[in-house]
mmCIF file as gemmi writes it, N, C-alpha and C atoms, coordinates in Angstrom:
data_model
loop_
_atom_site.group_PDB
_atom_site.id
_atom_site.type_symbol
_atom_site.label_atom_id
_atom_site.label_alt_id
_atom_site.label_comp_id
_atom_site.label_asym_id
_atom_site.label_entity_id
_atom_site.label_seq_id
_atom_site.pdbx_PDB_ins_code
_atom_site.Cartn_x
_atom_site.Cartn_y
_atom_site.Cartn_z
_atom_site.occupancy
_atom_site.B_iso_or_equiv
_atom_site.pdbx_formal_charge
_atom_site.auth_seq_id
_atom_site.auth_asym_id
_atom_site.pdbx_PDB_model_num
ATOM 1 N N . UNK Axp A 1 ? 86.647 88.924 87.507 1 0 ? 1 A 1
ATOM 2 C CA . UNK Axp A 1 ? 86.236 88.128 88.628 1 0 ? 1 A 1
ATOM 3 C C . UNK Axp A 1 ? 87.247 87.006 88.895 1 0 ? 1 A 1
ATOM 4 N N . UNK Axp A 2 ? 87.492 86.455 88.102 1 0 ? 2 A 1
ATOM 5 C CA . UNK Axp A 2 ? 88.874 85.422 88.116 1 0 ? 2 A 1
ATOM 6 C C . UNK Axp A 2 ? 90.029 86.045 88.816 1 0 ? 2 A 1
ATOM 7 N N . UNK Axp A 3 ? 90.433 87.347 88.374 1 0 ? 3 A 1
ATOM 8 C CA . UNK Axp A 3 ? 91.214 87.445 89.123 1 0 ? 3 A 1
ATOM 9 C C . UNK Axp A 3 ? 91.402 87.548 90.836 1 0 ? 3 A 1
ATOM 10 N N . UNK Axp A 4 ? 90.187 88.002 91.224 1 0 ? 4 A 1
ATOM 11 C CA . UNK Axp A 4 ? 89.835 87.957 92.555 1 0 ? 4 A 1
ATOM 12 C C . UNK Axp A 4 ? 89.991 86.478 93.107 1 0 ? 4 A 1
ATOM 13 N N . UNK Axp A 5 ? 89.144 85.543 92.439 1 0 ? 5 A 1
ATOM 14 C CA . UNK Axp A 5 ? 89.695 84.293 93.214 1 0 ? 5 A 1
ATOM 15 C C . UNK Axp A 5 ? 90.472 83.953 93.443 1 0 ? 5 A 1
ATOM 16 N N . UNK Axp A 6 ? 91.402 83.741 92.054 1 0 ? 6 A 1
ATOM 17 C CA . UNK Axp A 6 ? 92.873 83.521 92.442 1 0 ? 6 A 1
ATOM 18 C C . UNK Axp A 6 ? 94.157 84.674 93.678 1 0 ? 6 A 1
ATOM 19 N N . UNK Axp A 7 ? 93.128 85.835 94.231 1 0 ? 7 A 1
ATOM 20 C CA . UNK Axp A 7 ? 93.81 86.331 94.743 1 0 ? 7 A 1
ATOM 21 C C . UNK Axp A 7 ? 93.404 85.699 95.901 1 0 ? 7 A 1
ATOM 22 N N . UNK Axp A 8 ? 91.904 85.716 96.412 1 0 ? 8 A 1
ATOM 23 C CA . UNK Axp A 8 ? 91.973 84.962 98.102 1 0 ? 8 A 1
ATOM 24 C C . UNK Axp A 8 ? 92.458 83.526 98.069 1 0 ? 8 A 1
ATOM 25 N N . UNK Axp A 9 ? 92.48 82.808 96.441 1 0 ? 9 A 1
ATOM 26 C CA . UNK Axp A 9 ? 92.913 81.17 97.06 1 0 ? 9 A 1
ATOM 27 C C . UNK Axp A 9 ? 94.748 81.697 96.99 1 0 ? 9 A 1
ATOM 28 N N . UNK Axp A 10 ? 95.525 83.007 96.897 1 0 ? 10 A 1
ATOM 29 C CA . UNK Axp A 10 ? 96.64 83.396 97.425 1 0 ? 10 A 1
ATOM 30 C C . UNK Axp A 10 ? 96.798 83.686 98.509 1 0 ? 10 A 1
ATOM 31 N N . UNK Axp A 11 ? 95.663 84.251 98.97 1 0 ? 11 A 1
ATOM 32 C CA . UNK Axp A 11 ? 95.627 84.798 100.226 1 0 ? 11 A 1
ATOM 33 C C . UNK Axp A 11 ? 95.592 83.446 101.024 1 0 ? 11 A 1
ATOM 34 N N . UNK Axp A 12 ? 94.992 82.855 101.004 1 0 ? 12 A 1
ATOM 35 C CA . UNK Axp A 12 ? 95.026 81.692 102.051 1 0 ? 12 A 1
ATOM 36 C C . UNK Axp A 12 ? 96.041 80.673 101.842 1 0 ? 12 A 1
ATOM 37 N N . UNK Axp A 13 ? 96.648 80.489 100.801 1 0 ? 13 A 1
ATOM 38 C CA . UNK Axp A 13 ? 98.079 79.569 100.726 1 0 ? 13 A 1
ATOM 39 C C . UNK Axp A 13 ? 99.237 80.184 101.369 1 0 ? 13 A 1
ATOM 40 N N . UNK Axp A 14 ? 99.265 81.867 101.44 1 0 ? 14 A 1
ATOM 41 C CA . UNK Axp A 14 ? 99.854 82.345 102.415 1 0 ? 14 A 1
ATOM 42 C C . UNK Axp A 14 ? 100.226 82.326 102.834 1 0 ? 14 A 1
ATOM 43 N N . UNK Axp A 15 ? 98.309 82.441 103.953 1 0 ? 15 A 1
ATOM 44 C CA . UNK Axp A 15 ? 98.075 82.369 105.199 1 0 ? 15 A 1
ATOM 45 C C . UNK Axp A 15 ? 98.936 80.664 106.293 1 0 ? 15 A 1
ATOM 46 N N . UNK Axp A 16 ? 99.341 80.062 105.102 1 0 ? 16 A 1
ATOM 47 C CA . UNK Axp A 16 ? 99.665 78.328 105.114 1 0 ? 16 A 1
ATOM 48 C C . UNK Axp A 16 ? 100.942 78.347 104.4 1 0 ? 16 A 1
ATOM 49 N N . UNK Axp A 17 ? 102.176 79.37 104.474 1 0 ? 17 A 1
ATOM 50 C CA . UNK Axp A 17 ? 102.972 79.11 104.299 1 0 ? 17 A 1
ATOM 51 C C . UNK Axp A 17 ? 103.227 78.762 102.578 1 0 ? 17 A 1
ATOM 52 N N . UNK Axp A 18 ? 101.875 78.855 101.86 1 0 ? 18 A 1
ATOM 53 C CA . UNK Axp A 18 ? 102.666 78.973 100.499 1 0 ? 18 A 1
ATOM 54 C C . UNK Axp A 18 ? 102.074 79.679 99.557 1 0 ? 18 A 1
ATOM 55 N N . UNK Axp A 19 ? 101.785 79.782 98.392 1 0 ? 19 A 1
ATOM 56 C CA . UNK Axp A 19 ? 101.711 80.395 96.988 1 0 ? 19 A 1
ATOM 57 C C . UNK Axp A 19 ? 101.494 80.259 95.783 1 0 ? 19 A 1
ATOM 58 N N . UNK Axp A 20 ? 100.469 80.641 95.304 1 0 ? 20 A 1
ATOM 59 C CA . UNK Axp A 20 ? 100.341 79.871 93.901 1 0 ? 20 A 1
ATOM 60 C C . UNK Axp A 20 ? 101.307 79.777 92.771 1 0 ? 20 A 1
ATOM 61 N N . UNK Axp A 21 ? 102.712 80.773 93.491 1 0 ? 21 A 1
ATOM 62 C CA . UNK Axp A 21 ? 104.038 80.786 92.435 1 0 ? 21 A 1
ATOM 63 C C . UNK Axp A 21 ? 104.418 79.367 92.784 1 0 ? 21 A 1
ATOM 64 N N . UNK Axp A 22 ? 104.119 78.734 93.587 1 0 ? 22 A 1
ATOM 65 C CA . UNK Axp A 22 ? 104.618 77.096 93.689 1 0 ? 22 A 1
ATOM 66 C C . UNK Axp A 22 ? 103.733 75.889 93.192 1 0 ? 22 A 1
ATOM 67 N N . UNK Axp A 23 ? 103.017 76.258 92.414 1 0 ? 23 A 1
ATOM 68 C CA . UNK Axp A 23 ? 102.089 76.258 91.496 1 0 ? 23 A 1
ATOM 69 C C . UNK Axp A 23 ? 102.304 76.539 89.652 1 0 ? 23 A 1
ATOM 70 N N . UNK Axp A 24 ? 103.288 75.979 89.144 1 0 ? 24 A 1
ATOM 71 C CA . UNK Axp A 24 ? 103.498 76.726 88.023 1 0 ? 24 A 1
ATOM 72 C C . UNK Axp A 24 ? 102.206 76.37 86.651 1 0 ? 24 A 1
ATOM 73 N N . UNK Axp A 25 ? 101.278 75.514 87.236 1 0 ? 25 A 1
ATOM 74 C CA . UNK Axp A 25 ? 100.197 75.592 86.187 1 0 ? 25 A 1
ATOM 75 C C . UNK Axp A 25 ? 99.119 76.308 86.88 1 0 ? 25 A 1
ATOM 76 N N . UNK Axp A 26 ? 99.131 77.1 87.954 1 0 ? 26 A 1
ATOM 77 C CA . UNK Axp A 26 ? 98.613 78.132 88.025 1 0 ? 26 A 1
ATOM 78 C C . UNK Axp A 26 ? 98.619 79.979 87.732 1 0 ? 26 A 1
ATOM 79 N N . UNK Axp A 27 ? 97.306 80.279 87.308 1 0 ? 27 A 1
ATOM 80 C CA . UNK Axp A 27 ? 97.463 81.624 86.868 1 0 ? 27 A 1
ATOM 81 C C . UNK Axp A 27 ? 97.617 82.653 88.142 1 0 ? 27 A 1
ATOM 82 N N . UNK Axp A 28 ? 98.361 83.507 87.903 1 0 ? 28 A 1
ATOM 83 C CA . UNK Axp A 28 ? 98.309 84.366 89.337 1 0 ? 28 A 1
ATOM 84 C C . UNK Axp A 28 ? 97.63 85.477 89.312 1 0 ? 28 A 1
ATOM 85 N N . UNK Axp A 29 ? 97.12 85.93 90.491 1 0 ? 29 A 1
ATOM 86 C CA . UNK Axp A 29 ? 96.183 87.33 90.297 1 0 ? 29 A 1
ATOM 87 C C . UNK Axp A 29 ? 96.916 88.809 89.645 1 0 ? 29 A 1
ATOM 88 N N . UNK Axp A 30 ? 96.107 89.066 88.931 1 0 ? 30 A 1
ATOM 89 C CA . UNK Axp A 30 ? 96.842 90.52 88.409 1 0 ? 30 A 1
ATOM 90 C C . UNK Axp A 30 ? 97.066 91.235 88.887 1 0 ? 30 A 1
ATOM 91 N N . UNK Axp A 31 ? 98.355 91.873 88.851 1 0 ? 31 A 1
ATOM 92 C CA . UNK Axp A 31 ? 98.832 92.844 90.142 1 0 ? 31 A 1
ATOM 93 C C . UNK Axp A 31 ? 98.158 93.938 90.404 1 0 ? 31 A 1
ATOM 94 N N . UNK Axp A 32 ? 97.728 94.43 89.65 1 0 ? 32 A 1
ATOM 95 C CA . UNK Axp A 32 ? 96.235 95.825 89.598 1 0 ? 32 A 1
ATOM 96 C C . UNK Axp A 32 ? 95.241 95.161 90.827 1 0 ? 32 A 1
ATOM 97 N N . UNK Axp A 33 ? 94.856 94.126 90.89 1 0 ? 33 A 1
ATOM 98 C CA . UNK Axp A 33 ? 94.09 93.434 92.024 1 0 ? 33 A 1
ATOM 99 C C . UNK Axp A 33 ? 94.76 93.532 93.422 1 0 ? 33 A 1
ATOM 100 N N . UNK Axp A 34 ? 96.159 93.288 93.389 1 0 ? 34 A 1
ATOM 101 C CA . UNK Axp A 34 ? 97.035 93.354 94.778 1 0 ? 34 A 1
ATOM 102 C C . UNK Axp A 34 ? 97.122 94.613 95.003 1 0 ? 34 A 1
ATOM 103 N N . UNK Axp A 35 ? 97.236 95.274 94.093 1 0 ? 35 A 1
ATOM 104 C CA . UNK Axp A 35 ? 97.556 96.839 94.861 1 0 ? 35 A 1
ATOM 105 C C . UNK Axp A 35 ? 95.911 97.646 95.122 1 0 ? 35 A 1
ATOM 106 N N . UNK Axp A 36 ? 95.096 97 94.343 1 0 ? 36 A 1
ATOM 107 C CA . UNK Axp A 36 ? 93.967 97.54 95.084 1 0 ? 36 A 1
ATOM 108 C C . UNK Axp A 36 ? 93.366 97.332 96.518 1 0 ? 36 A 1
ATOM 109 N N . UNK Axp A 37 ? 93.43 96.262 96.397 1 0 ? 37 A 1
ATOM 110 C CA . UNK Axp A 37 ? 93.455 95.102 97.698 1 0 ? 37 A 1
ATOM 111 C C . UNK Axp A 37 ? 94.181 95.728 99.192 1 0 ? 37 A 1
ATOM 112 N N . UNK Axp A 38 ? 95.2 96.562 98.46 1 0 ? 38 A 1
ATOM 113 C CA . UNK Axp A 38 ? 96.246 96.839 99.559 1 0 ? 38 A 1
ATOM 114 C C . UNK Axp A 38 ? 97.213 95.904 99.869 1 0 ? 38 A 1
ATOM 115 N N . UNK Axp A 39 ? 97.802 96.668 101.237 1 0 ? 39 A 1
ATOM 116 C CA . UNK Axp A 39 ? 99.047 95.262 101.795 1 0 ? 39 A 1
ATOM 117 C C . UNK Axp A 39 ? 98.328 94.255 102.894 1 0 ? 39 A 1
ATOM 118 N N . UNK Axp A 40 ? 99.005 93.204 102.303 1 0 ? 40 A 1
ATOM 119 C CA . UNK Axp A 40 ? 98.455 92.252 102.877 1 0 ? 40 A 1
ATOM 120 C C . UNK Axp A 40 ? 98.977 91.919 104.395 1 0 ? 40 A 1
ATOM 121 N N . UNK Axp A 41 ? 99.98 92.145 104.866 1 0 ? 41 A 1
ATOM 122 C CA . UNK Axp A 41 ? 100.525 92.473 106.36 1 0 ? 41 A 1
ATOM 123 C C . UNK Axp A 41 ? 99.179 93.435 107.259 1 0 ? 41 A 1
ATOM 124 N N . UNK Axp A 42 ? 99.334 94.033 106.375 1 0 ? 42 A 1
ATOM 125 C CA . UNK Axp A 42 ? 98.54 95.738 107.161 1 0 ? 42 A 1
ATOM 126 C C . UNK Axp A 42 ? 96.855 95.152 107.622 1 0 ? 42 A 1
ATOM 127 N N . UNK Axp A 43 ? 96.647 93.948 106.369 1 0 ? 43 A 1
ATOM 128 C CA . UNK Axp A 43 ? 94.966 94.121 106.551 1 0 ? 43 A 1
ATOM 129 C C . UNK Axp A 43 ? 95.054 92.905 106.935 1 0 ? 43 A 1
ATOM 130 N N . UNK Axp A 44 ? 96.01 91.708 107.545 1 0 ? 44 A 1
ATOM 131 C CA . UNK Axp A 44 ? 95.83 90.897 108.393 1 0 ? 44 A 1
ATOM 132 C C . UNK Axp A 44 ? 96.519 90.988 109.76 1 0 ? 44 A 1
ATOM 133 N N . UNK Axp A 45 ? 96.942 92.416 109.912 1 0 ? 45 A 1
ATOM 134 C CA . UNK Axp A 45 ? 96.591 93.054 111.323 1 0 ? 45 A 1
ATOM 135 C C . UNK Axp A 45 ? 95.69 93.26 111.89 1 0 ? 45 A 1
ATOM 136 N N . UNK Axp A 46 ? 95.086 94.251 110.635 1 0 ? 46 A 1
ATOM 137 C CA . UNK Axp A 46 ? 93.731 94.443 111.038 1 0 ? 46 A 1
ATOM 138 C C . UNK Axp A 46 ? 92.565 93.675 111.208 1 0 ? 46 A 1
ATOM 139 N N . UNK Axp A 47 ? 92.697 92.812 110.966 1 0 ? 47 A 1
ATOM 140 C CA . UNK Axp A 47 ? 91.601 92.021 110.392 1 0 ? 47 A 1
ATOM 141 C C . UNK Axp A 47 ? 91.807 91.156 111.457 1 0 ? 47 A 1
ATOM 142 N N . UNK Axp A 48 ? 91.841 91.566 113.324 1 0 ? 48 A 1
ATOM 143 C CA . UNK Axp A 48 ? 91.53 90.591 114.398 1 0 ? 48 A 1
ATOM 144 C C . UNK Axp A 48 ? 90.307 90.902 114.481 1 0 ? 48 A 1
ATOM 145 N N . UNK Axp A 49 ? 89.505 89.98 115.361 1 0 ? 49 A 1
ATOM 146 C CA . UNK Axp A 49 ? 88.487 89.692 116.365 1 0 ? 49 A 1
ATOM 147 C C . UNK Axp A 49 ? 87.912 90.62 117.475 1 0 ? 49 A 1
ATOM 148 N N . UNK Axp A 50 ? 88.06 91.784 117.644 1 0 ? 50 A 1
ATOM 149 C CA . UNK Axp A 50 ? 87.708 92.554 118.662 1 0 ? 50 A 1
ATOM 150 C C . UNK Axp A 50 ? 86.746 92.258 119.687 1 0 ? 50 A 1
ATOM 151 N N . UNK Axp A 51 ? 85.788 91.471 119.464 1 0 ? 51 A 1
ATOM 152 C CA . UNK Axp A 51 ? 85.031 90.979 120.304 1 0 ? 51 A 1
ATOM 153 C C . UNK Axp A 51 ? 86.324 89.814 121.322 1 0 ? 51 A 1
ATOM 154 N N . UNK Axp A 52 ? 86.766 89.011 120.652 1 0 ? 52 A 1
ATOM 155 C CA . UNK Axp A 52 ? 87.812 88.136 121.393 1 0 ? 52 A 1
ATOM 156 C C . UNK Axp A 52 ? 88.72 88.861 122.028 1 0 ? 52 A 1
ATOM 157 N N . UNK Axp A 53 ? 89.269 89.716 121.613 1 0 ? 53 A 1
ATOM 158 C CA . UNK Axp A 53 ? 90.045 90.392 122.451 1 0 ? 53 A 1
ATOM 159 C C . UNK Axp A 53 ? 89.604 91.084 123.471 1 0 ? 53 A 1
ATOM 160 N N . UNK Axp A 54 ? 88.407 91.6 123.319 1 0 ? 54 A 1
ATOM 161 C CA . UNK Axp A 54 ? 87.616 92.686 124.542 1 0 ? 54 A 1
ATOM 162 C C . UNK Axp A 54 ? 88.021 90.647 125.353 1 0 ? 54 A 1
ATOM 163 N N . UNK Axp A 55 ? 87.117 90.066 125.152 1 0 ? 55 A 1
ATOM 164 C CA . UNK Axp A 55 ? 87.489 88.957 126.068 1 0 ? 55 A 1
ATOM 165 C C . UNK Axp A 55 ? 88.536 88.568 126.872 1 0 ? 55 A 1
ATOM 166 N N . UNK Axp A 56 ? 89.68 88.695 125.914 1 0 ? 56 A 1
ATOM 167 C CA . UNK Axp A 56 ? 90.43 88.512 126.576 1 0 ? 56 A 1
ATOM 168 C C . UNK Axp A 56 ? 91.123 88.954 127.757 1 0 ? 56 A 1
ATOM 169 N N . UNK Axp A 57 ? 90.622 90.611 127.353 1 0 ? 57 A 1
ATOM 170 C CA . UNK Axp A 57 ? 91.275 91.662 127.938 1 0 ? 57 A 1
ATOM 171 C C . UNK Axp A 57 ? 90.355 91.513 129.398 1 0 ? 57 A 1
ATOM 172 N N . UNK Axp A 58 ? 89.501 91.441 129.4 1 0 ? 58 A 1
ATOM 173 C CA . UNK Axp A 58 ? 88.533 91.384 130.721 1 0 ? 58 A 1
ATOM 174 C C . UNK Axp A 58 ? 89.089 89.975 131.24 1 0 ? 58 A 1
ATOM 175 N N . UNK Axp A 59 ? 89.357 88.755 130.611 1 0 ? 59 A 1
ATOM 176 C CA . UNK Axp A 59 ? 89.944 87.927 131.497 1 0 ? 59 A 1
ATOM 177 C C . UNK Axp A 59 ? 91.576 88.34 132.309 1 0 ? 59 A 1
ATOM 178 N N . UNK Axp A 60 ? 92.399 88.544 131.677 1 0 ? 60 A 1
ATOM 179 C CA . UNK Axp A 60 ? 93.965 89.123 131.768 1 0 ? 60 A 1
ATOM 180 C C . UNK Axp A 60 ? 94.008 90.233 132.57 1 0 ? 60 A 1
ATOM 181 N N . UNK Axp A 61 ? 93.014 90.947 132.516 1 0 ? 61 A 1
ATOM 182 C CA . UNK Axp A 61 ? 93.644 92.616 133.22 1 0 ? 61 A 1
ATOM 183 C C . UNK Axp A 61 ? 93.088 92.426 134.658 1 0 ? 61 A 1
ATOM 184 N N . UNK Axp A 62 ? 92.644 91.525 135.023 1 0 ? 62 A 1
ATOM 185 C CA . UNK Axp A 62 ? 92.791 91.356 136.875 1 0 ? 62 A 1
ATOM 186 C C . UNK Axp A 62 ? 93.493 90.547 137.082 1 0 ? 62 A 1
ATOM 187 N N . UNK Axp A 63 ? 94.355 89.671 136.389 1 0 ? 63 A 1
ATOM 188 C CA . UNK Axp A 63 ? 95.418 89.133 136.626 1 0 ? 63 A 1
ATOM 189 C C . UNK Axp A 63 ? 96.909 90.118 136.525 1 0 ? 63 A 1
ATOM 190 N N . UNK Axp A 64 ? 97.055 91.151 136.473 1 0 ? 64 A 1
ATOM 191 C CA . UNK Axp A 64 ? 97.988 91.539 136.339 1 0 ? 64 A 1
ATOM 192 C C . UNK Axp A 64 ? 98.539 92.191 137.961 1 0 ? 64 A 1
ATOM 193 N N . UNK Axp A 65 ? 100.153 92.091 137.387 1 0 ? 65 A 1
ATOM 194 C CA . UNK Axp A 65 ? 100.204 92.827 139.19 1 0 ? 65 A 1
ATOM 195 C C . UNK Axp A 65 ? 100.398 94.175 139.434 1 0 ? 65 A 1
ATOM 196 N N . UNK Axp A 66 ? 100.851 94.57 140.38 1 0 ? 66 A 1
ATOM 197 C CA . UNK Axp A 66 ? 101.295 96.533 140.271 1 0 ? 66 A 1
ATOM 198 C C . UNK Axp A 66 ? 101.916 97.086 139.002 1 0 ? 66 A 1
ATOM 199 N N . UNK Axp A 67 ? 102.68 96.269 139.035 1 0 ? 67 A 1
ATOM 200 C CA . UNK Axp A 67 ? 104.301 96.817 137.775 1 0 ? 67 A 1
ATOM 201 C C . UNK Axp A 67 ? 103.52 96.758 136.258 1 0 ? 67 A 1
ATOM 202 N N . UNK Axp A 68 ? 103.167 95.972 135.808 1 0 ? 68 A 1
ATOM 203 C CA . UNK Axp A 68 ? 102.233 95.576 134.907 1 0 ? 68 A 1
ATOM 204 C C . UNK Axp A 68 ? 100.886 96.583 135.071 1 0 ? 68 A 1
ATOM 205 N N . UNK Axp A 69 ? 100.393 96.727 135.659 1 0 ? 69 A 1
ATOM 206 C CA . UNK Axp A 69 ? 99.267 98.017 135.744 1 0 ? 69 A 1
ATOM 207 C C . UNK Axp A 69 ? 100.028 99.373 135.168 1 0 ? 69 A 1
């Protein structure tokens, strides 16, 4: 279970430009945890808002002109 924490309080130093390797009295998550986890690029692609975007998309797409259609 430890190791999990220390992986999202990685995940969010990140997310903020840093790392618990800048941290040297911190323990880091075990890599068996990161590769289960997956890549972290891939699943903070994924990991938008779809509801916000349907939003958006209904605001933006009658603003567009011919060329753009």
């Amino acid at each position: 279970m430890r190791s999990l924490e220390l992986y999202e309080m990685e995940l969010i130093l990140n997310k903020n430009g840093g790392s618990l390797k800048n941290y040297p009295f911190m323990p880091l998550p075990s890599p068996d945890m990161v590769l289960q986890l997956g890549n972290r690029l891939i699943r903070e692609q994924l990991g938008y808002d779809q509801e916000k975007e349907k939003e958006d998309l209904d605001i933006l797409l009658p603003t567009l002109n011919s060329d753009q259609m």
